[in-house]
N, C-alpha and C positions, 0 to 999 in steps of 0.2 A: 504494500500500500504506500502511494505516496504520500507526503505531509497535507496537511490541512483537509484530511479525510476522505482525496483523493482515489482512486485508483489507479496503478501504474500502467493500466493500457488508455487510460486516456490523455495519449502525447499528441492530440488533434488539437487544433485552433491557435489562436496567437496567444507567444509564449511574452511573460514580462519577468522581471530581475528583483525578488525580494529584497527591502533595504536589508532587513535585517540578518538571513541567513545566507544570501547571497547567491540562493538556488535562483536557476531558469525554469520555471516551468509553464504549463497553461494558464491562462488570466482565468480559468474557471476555479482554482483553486485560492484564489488569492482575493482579497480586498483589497478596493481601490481608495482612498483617500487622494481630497484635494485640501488646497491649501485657501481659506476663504480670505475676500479681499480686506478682514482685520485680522488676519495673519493664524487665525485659527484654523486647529487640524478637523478635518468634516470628515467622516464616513461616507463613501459615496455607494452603497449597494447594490443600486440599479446601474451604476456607471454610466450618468448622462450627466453629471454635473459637468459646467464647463472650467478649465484651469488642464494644469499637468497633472496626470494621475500618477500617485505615489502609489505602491502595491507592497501588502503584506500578508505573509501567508496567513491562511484561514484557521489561526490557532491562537488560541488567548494568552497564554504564553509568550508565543510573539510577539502580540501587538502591545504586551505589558513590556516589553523588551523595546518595543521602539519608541517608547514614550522618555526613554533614558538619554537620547541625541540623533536618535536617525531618522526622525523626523524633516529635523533644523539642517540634518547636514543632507538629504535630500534635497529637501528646497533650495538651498543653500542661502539659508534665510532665517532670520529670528522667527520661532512658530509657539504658540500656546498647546499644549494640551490639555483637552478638558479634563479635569476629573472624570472618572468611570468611563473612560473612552471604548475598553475594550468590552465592559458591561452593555456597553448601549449600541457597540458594533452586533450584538449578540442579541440582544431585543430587536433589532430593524433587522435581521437575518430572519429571526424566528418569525415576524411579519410578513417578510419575503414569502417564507416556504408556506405560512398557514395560507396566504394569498395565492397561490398557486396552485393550491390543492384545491382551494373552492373553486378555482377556475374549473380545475379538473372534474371537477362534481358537478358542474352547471355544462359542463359536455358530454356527458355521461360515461366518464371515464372513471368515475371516485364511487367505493360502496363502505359502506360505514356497516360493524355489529359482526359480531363472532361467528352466527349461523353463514353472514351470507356472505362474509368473508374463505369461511370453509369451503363451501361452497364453490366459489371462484376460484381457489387454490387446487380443489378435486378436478376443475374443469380446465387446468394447466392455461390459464386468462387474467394471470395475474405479473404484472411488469414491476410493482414494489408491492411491500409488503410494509404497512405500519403501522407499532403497537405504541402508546402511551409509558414513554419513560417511568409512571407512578403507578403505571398498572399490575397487576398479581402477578409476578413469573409464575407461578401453578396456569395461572390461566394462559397468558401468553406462548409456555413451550409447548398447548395445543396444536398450534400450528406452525407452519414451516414452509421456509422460502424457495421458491422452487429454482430447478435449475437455471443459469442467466437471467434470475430477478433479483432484486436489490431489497435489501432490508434494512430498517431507518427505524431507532427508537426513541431519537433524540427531541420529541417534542412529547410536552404536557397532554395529560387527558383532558385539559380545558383549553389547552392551543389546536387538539385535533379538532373538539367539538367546536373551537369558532371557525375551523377550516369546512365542517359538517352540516354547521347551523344547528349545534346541538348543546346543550349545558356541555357533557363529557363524551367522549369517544376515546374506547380502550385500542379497538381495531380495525382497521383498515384498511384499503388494498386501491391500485391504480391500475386499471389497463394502461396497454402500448399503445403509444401518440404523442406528440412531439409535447405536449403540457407535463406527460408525464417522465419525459427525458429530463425538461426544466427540473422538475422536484428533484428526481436525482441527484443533478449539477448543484443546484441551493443547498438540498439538506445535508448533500454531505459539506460542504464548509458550515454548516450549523454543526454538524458532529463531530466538526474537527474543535468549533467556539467550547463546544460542552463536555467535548469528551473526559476532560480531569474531572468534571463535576459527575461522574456515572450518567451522564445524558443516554447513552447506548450501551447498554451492557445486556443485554438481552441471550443466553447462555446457548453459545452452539449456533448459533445464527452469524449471515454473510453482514461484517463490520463494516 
């Protein structure tokens, strides 16, 4: 696996140059920051802000690590970091990914609930697989991610339900369709943001 919760076979698309660890790799693993015009450091998640985009891998870690000067010697510029920079890279992530998921569900590519999650998994129709970080492991190692689909445990039972339109959601699963290649790309740098925090630990399942 590459860093920032990557996978090593995706060396597709354009590649940027971490400040901080110095790796090359895809701009899917990495955050981009720019530098705002009162010199403060911004998260840019969607990467349409305008300015030079600074990239750091998709790891809290890091970005706790670049707030010590590789920011300023990026820019090459006096730069502010906010307080909780890498907290709030990590909240606008998990936004990203609950966002996309509901896309996914308003195409009818998203199925919410344990039966009909099964279900989908028996019927080899299922492109990810994802359970609720605070959910039962009893109940979650019910099912199993099938072969070439992805597994994602890195979000709350109240971040899947607002991706659901639901209070909570334990389980749930995406067909194949280019919304659901997105979540993959997003969630994993969200499980690269969580992963010290046990965000994905889901036992025997693809990390």
């Amino acid at each position: 696996m590459g860093r920032g919760g990557m996978k090593a076979e995706r060396a597709d698309g354009p590649e940027r140059k971490c400040i901080v660890t110095g790796d090359v790799q895809p701009k899917s693993g990495l955050i981009r920051f720019v530098i705002g015009p009162d010199g403060q450091v911004v998260p840019d998640i969607l990467g349409k802000l305008p300015g030079r985009g600074i990239y750091v891998t998709a790891e809290k870690a890091v970005i706790e690590t670049a707030k010590r000067g590789q920011f300023a010697r990026a820019a090459k510029a006096p730069v502010t970091v906010p307080d909780g920079l890498a907290a709030e890279v990590e909240r606008q992530q998990a936004r990203r990914v609950v966002d996309l998921i509901a896309l996914a569900r308003k195409a009818g590519l998203a199925i919410a609930g344990f039966e009909k999650v099964k279900a989908a998994l028996a019927g080899d129709h299922v492109r990810v697989l994802l359970q609720a970080s605070d959910g039962s492991v009893r109940g979650k190692s019910k099912l199993w991610t099938p072969t070439g689909a992805r597994y994602y445990g890195c979000l709350t039972s109240e971040e899947l339900g607002l991706a659901f339109g639901r209070q909570s959601v334990i389980h749930g699963a995406l067909a194949a369709g280019g919304l659901s290649d997105r979540v993959v790309e997003e969630a994993a740098k969200l499980r690269g943001l969580r992963e010290s925090n046990g965000g994905d630990t889901a036992s025997g399942k693809d990390m």
